[in-house]
PyMOL Python script that loads the backbone (N, CA, C, O; Angstrom):
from pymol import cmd

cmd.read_pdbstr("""\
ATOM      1  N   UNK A   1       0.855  -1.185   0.000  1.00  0.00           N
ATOM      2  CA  UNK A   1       0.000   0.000   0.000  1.00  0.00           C
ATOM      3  C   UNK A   1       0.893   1.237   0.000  1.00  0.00           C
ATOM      4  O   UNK A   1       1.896   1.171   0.711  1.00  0.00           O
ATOM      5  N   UNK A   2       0.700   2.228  -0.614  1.00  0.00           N
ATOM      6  CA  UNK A   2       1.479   3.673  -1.350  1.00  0.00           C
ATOM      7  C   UNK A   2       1.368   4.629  -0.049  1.00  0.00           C
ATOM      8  O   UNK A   2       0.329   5.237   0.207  1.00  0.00           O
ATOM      9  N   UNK A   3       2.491   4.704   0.719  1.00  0.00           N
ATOM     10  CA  UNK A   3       2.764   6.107   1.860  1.00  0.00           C
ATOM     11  C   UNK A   3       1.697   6.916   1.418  1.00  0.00           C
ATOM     12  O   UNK A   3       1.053   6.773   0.378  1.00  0.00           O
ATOM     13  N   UNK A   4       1.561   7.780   2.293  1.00  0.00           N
ATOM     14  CA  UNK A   4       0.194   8.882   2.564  1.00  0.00           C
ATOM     15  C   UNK A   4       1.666   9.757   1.996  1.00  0.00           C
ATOM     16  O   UNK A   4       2.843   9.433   2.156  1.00  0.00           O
ATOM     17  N   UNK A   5       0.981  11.182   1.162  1.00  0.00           N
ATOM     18  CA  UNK A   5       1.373  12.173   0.474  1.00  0.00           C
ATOM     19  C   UNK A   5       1.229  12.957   1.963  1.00  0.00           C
ATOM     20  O   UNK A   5       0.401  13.062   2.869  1.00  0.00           O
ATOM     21  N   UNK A   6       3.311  13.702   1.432  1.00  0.00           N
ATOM     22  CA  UNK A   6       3.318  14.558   2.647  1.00  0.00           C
ATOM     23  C   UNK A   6       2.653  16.113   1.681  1.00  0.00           C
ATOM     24  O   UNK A   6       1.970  16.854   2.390  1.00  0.00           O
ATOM     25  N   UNK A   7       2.786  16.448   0.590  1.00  0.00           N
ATOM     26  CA  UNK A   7       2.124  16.890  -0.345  1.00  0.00           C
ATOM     27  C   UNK A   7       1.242  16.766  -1.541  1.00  0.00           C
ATOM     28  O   UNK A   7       1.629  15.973  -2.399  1.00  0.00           O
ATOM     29  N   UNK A   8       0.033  17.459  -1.771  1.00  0.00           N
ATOM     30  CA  UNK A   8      -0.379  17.074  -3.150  1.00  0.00           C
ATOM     31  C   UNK A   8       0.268  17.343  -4.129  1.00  0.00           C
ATOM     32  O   UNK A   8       1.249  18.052  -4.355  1.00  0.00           O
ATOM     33  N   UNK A   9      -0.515  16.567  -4.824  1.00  0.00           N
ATOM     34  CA  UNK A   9       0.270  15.715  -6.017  1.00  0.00           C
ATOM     35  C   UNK A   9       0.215  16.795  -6.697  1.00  0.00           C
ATOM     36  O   UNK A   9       1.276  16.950  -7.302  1.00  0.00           O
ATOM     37  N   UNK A  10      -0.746  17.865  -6.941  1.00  0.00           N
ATOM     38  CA  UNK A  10      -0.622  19.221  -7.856  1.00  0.00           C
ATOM     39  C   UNK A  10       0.456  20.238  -7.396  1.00  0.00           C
ATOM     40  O   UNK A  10       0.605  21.013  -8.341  1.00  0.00           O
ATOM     41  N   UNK A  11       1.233  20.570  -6.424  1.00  0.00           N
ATOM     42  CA  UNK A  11       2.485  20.714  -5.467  1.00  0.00           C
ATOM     43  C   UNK A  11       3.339  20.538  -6.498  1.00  0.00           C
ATOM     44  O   UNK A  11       3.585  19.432  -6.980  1.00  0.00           O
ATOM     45  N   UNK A  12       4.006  21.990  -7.022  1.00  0.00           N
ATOM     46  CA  UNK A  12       5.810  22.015  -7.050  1.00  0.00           C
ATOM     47  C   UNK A  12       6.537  20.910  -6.373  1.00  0.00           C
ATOM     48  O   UNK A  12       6.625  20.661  -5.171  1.00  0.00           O
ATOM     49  N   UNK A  13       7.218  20.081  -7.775  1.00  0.00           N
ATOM     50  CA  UNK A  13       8.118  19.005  -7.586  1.00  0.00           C
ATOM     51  C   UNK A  13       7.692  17.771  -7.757  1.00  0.00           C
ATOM     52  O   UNK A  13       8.243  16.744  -7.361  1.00  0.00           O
ATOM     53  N   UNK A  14       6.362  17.909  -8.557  1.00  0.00           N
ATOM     54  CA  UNK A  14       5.933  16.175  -8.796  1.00  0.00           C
ATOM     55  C   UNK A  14       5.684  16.223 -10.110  1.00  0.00           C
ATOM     56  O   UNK A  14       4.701  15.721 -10.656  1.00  0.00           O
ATOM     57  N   UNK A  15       6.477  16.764 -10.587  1.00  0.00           N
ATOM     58  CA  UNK A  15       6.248  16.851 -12.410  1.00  0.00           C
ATOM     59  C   UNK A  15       6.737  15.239 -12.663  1.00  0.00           C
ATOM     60  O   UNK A  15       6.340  14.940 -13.789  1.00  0.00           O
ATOM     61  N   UNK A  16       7.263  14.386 -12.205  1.00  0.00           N
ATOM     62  CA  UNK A  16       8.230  13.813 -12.752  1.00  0.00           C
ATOM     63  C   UNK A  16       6.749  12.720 -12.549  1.00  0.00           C
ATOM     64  O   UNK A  16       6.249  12.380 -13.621  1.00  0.00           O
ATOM     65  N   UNK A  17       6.167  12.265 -11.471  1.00  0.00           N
ATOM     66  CA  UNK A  17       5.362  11.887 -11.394  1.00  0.00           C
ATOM     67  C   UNK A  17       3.741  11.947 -12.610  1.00  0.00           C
ATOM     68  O   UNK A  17       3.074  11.068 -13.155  1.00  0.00           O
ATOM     69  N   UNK A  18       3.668  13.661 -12.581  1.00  0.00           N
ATOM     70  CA  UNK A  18       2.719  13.958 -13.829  1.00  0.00           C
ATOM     71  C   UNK A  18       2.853  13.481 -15.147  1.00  0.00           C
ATOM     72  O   UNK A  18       1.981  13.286 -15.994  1.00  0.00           O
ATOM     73  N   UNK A  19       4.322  13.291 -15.204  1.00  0.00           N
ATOM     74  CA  UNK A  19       4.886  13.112 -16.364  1.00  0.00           C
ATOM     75  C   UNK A  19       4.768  11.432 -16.903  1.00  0.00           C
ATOM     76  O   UNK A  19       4.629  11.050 -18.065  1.00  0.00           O
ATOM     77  N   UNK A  20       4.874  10.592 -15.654  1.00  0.00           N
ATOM     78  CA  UNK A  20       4.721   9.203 -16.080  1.00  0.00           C
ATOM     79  C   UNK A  20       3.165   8.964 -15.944  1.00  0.00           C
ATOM     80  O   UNK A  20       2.752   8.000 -16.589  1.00  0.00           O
ATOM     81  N   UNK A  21       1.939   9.900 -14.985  1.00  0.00           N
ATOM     82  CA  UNK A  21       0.500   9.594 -15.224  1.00  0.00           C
ATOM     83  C   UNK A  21       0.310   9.741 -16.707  1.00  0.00           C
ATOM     84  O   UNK A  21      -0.187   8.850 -17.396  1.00  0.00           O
ATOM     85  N   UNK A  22       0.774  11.033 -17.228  1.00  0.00           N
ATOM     86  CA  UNK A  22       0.282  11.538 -18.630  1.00  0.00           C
ATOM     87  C   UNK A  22       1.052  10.265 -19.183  1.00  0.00           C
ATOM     88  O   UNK A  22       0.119   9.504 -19.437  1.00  0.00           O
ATOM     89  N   UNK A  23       2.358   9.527 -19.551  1.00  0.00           N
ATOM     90  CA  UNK A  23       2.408   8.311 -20.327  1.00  0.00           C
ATOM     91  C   UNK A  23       1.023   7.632 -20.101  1.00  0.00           C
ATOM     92  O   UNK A  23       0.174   7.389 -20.959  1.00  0.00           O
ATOM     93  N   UNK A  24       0.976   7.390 -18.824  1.00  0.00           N
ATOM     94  CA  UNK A  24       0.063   6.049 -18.982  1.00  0.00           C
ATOM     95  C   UNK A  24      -1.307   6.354 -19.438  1.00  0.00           C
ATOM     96  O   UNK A  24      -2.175   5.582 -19.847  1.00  0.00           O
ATOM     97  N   UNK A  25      -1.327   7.608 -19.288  1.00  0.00           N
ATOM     98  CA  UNK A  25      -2.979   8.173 -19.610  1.00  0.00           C
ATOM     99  C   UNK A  25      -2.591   7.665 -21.492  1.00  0.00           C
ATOM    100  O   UNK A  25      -3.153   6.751 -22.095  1.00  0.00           O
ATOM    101  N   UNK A  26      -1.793   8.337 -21.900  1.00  0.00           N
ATOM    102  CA  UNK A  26      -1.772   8.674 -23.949  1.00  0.00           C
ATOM    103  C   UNK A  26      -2.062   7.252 -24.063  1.00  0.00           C
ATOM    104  O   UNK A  26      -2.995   7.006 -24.828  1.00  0.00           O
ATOM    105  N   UNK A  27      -1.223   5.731 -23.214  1.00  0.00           N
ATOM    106  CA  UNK A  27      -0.944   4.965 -24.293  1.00  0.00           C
ATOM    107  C   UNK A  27      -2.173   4.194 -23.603  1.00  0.00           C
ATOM    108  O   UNK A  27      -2.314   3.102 -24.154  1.00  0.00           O
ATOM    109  N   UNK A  28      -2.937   4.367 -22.765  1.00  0.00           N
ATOM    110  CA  UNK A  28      -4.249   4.166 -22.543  1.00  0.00           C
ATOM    111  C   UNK A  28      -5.342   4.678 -23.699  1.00  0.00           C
ATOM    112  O   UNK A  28      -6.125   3.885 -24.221  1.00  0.00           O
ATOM    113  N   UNK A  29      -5.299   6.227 -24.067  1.00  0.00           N
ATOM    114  CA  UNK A  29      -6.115   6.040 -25.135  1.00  0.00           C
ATOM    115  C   UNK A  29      -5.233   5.281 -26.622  1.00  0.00           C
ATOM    116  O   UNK A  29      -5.824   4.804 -27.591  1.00  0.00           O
ATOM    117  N   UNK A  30      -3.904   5.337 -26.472  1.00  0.00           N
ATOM    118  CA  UNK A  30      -3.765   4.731 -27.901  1.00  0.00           C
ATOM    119  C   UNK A  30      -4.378   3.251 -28.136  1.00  0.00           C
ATOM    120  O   UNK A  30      -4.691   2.800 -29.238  1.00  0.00           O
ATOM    121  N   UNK A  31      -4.485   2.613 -26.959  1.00  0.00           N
ATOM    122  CA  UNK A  31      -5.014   1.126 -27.029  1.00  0.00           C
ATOM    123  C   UNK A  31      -6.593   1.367 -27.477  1.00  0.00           C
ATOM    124  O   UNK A  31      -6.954   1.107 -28.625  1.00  0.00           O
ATOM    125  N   UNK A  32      -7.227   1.728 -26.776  1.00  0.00           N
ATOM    126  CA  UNK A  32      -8.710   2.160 -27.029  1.00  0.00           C
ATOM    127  C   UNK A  32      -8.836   2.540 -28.183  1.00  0.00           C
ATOM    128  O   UNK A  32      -9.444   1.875 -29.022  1.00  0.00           O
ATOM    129  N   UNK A  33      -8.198   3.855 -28.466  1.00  0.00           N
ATOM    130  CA  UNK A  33      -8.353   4.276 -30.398  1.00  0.00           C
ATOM    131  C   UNK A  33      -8.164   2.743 -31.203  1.00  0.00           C
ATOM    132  O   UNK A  33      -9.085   2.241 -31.847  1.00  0.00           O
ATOM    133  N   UNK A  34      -6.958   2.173 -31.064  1.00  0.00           N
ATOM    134  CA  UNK A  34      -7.035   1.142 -31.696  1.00  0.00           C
ATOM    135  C   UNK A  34      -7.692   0.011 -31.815  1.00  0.00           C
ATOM    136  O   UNK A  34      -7.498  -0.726 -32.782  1.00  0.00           O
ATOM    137  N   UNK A  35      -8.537  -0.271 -30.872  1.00  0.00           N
ATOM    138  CA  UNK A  35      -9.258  -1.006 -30.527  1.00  0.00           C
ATOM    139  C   UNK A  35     -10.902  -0.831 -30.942  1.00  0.00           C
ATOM    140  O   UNK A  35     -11.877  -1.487 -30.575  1.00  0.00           O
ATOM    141  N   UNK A  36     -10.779   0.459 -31.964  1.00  0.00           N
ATOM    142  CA  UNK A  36     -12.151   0.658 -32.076  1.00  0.00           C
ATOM    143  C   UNK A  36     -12.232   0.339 -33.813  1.00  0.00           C
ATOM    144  O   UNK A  36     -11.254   0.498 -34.544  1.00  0.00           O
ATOM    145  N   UNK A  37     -13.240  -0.015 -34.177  1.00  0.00           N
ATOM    146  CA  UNK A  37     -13.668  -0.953 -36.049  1.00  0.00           C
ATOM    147  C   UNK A  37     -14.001   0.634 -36.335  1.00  0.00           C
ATOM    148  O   UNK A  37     -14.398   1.483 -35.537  1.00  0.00           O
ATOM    149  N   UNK A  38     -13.721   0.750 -37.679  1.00  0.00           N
ATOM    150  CA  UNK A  38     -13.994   2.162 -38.498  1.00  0.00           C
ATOM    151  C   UNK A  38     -15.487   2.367 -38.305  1.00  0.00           C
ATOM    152  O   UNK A  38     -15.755   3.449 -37.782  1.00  0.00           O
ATOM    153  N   UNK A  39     -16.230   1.813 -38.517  1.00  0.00           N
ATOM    154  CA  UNK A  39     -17.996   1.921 -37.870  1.00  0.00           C
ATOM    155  C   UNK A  39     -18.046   3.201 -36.709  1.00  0.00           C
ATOM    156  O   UNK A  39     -18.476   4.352 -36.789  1.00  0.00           O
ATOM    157  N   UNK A  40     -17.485   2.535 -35.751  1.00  0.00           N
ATOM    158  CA  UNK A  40     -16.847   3.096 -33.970  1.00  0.00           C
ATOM    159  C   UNK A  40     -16.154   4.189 -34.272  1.00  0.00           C
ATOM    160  O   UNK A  40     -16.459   5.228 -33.687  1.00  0.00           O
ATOM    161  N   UNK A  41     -15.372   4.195 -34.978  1.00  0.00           N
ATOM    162  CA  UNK A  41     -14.413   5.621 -34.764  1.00  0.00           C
ATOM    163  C   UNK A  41     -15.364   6.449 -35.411  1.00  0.00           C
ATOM    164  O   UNK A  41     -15.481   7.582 -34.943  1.00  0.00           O
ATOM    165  N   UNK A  42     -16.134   6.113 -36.470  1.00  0.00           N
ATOM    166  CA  UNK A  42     -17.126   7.234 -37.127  1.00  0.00           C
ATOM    167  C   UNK A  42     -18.134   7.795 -36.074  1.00  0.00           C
ATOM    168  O   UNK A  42     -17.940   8.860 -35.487  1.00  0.00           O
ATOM    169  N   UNK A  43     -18.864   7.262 -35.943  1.00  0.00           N
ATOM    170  CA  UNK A  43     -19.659   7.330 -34.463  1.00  0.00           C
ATOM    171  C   UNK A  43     -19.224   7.995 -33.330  1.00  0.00           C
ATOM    172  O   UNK A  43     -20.052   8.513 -32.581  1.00  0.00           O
ATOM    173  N   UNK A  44     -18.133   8.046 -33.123  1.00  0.00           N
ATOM    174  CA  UNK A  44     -17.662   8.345 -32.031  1.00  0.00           C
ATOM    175  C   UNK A  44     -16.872   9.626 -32.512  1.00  0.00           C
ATOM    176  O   UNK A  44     -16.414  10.178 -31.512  1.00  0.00           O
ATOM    177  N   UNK A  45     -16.597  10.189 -33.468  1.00  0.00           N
ATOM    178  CA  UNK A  45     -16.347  11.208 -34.317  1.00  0.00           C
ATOM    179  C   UNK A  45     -17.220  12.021 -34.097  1.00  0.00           C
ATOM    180  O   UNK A  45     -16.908  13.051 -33.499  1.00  0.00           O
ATOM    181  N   UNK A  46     -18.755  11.778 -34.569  1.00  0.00           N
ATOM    182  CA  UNK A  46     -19.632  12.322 -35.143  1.00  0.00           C
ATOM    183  C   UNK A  46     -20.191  12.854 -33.298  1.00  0.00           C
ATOM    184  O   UNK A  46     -20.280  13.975 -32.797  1.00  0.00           O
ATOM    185  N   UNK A  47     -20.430  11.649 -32.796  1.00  0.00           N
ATOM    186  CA  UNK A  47     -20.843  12.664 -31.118  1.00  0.00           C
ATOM    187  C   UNK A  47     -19.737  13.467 -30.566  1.00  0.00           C
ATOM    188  O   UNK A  47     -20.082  14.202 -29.641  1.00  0.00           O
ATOM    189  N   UNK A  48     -18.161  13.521 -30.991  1.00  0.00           N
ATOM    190  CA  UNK A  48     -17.170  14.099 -30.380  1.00  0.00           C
ATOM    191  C   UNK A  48     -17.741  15.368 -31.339  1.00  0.00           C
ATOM    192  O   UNK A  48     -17.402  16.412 -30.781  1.00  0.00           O
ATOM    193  N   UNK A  49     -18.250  15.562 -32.188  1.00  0.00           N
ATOM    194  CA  UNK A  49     -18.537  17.049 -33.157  1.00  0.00           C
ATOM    195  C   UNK A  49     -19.648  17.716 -32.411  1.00  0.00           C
ATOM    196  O   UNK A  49     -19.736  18.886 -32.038  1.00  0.00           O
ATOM    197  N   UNK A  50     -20.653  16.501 -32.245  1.00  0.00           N
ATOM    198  CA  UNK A  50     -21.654  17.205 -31.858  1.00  0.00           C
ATOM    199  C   UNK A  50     -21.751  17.948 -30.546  1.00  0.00           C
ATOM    200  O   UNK A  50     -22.458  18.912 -30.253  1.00  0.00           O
ATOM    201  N   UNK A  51     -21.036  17.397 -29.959  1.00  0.00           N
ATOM    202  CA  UNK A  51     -20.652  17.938 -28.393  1.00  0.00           C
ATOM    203  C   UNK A  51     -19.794  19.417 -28.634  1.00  0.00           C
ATOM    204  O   UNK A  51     -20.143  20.472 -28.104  1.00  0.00           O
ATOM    205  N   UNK A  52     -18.703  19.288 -29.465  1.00  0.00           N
ATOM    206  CA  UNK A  52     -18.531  20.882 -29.646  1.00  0.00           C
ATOM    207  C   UNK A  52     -19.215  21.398 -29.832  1.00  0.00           C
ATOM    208  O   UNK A  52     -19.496  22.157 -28.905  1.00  0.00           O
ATOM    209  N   UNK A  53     -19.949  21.496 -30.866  1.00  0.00           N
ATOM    210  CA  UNK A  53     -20.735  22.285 -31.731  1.00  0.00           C
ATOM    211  C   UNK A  53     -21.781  23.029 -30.514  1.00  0.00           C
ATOM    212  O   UNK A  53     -21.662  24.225 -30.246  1.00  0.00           O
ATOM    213  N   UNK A  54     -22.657  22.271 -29.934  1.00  0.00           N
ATOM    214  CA  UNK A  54     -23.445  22.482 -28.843  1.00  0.00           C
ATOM    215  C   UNK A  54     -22.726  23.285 -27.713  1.00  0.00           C
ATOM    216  O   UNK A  54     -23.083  24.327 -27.163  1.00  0.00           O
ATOM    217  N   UNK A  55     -21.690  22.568 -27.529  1.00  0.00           N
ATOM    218  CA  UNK A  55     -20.393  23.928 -26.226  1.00  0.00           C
ATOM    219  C   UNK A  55     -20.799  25.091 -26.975  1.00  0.00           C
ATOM    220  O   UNK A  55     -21.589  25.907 -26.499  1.00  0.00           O
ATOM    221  N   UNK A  56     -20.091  25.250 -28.597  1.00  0.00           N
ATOM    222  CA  UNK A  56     -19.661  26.252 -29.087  1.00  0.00           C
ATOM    223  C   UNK A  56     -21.222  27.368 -29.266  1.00  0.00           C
ATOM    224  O   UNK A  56     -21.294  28.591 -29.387  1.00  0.00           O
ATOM    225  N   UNK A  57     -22.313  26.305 -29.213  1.00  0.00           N
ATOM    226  CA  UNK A  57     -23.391  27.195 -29.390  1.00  0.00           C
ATOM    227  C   UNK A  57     -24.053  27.777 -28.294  1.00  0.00           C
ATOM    228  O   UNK A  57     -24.818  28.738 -28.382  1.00  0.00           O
ATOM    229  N   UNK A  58     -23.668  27.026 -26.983  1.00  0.00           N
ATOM    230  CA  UNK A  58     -23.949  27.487 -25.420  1.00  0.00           C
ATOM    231  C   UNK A  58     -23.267  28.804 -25.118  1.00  0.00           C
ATOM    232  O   UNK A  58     -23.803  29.722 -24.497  1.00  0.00           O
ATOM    233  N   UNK A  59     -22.172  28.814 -25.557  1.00  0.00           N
ATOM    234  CA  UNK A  59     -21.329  29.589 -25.365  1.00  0.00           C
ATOM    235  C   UNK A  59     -21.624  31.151 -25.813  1.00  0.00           C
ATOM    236  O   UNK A  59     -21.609  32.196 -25.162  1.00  0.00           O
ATOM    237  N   UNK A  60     -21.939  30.826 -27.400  1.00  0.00           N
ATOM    238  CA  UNK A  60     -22.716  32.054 -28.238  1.00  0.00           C
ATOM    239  C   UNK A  60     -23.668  32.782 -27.442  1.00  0.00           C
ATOM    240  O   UNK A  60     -23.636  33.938 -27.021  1.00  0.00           O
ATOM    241  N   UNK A  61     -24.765  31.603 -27.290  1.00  0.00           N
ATOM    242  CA  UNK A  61     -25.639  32.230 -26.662  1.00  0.00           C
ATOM    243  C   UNK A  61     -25.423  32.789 -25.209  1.00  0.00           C
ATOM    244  O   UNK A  61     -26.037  33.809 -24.896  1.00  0.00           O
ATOM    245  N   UNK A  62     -24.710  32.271 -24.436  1.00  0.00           N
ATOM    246  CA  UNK A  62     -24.513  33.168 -23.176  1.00  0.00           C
ATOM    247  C   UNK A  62     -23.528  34.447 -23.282  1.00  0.00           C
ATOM    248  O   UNK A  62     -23.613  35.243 -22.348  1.00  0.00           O
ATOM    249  N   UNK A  63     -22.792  34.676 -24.102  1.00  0.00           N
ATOM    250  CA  UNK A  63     -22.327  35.957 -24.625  1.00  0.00           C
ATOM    251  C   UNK A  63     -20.608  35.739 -24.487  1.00  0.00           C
ATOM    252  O   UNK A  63     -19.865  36.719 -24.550  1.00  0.00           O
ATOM    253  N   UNK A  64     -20.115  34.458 -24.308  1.00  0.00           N
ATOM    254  CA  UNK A  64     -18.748  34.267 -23.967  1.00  0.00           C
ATOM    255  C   UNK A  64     -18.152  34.282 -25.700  1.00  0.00           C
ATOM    256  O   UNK A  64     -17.027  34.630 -26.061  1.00  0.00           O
ATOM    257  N   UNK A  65     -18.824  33.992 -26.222  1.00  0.00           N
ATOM    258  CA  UNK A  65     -18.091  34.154 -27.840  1.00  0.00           C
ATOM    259  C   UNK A  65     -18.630  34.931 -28.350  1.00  0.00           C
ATOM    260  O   UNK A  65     -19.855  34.811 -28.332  1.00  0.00           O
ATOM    261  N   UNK A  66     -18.010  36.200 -29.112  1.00  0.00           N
ATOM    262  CA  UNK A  66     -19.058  36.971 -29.885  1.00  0.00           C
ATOM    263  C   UNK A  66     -19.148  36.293 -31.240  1.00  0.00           C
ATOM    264  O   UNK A  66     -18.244  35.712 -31.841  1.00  0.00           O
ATOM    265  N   UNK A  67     -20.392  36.473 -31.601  1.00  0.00           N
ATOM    266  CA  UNK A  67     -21.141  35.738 -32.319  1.00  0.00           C
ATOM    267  C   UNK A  67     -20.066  36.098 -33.621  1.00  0.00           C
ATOM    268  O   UNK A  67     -19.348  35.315 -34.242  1.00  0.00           O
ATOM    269  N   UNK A  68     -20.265  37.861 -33.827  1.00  0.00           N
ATOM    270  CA  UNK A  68     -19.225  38.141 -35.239  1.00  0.00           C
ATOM    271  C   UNK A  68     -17.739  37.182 -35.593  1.00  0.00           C
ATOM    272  O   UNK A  68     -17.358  37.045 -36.756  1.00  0.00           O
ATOM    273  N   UNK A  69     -16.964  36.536 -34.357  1.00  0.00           N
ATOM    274  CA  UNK A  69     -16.498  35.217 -34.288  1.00  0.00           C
ATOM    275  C   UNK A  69     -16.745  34.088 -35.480  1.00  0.00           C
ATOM    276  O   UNK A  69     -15.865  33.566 -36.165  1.00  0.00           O
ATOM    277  N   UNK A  70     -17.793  33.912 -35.529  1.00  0.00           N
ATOM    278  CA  UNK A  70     -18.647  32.844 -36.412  1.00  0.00           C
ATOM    279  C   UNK A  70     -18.964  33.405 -37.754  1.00  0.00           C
ATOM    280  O   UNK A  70     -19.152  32.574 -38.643  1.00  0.00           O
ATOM    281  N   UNK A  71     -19.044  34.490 -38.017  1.00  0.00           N
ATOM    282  CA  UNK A  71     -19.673  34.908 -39.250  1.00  0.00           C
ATOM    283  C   UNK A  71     -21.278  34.975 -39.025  1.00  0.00           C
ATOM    284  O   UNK A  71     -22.051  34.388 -39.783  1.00  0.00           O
ATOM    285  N   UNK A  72     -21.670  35.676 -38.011  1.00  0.00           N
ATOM    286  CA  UNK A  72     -23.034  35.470 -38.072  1.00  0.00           C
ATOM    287  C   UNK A  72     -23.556  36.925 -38.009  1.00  0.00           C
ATOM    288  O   UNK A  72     -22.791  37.867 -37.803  1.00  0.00           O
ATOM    289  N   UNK A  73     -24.574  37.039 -38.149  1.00  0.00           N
ATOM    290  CA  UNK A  73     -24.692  38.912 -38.197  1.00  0.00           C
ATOM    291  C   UNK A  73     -25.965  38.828 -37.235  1.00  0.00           C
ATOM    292  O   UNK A  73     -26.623  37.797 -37.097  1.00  0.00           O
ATOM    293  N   UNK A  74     -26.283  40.249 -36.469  1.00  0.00           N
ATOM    294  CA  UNK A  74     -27.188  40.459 -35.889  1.00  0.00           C
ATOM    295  C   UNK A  74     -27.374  39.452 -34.437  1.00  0.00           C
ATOM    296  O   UNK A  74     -28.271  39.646 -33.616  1.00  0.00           O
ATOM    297  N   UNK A  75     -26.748  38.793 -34.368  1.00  0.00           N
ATOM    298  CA  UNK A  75     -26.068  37.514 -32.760  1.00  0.00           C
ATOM    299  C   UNK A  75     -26.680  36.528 -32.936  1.00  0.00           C
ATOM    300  O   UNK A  75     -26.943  35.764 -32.008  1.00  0.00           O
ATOM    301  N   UNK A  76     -27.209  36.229 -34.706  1.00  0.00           N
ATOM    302  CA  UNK A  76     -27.714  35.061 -34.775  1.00  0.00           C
ATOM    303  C   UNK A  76     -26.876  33.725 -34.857  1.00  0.00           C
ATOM    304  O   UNK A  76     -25.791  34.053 -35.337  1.00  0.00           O
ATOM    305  N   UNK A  77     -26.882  32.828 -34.692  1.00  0.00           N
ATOM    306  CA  UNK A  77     -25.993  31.535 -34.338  1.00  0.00           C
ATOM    307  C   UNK A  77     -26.175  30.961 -36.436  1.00  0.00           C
ATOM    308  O   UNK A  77     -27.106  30.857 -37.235  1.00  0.00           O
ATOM    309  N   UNK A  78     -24.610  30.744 -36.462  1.00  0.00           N
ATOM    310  CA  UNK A  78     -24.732  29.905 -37.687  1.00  0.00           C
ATOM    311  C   UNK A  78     -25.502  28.359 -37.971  1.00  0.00           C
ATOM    312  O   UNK A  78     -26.142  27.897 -38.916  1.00  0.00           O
ATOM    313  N   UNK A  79     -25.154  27.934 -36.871  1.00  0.00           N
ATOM    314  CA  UNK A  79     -25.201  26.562 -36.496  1.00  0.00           C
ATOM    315  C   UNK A  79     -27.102  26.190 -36.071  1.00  0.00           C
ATOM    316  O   UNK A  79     -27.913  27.048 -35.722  1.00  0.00           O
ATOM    317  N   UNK A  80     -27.327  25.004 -36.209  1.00  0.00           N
ATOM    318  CA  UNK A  80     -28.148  24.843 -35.724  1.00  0.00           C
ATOM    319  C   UNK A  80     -28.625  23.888 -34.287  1.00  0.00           C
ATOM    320  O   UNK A  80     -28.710  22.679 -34.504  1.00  0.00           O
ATOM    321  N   UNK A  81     -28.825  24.191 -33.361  1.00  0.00           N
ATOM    322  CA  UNK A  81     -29.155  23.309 -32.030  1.00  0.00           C
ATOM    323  C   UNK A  81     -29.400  22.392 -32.272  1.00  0.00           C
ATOM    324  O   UNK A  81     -30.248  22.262 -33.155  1.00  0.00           O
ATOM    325  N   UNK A  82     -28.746  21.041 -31.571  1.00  0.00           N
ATOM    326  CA  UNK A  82     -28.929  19.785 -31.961  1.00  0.00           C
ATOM    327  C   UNK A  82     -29.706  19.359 -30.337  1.00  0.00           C
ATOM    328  O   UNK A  82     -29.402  19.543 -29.158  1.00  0.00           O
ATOM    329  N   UNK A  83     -30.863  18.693 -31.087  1.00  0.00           N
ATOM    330  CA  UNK A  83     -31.918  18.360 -30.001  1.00  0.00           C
ATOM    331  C   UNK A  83     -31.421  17.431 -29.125  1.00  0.00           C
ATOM    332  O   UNK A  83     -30.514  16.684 -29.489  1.00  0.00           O
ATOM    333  N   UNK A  84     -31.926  17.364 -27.924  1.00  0.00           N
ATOM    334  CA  UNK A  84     -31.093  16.769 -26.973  1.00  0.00           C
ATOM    335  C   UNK A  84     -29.886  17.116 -25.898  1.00  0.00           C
ATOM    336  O   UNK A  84     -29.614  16.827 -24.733  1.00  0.00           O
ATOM    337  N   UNK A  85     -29.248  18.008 -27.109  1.00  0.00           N
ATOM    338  CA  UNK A  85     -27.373  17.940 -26.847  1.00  0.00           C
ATOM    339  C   UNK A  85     -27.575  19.275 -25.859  1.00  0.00           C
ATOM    340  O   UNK A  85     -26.923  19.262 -24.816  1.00  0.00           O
ATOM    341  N   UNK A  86     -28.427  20.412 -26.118  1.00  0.00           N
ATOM    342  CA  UNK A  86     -28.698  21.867 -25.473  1.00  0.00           C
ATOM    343  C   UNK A  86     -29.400  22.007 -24.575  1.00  0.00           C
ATOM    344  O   UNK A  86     -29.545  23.041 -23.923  1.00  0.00           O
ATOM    345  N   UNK A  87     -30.035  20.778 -24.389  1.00  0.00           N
ATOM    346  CA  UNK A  87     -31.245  20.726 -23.440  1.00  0.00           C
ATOM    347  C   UNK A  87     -30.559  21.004 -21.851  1.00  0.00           C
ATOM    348  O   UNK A  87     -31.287  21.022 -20.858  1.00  0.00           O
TER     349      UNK A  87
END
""", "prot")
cmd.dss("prot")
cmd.show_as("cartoon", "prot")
cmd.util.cbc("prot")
cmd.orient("prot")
């Protein structure tokens, strides 16, 4: 069992530590990416878009992006709300 932290782990001087989580985190998703049939990666593409898109349109609308950003005139949203995703 792993000693109790005399500091957290977010604490000056545990980069070296961050540094081997983030390995194990990348080659964790590299197994997963690979592990997925072209079907899956499409799919999983297509909700990774839709989830921006919806941020990017939350965002519009609460006033954190100006809309002129987008090409939109008058603070209308280019995009259209995807049902479900805004709710």
């Amino acid at each position: 069992m792993p000693e109790p932290r005399s500091r957290p782990l977010l604490a000056t001087g545990n980069e070296a530590e961050w540094a081997e989580i983030n390995r194990e985190k990348a080659e964790y998703h590299r197994r997963a990416a690979r592990a997925l049939t072209p079907a899956q990666r499409i799919e999983l593409g297509q909700k990774l878009s839709q989830q921006a898109m919806s941020l990017l349109a939350v965002s519009v609308r609460a006033g954190h992006v100006p809309s002129r950003e987008l090409g939109a005139s008058h603070g209308e949203l280019p995009i259209e709300p995807i049902p479900g995703v805004d709710d």
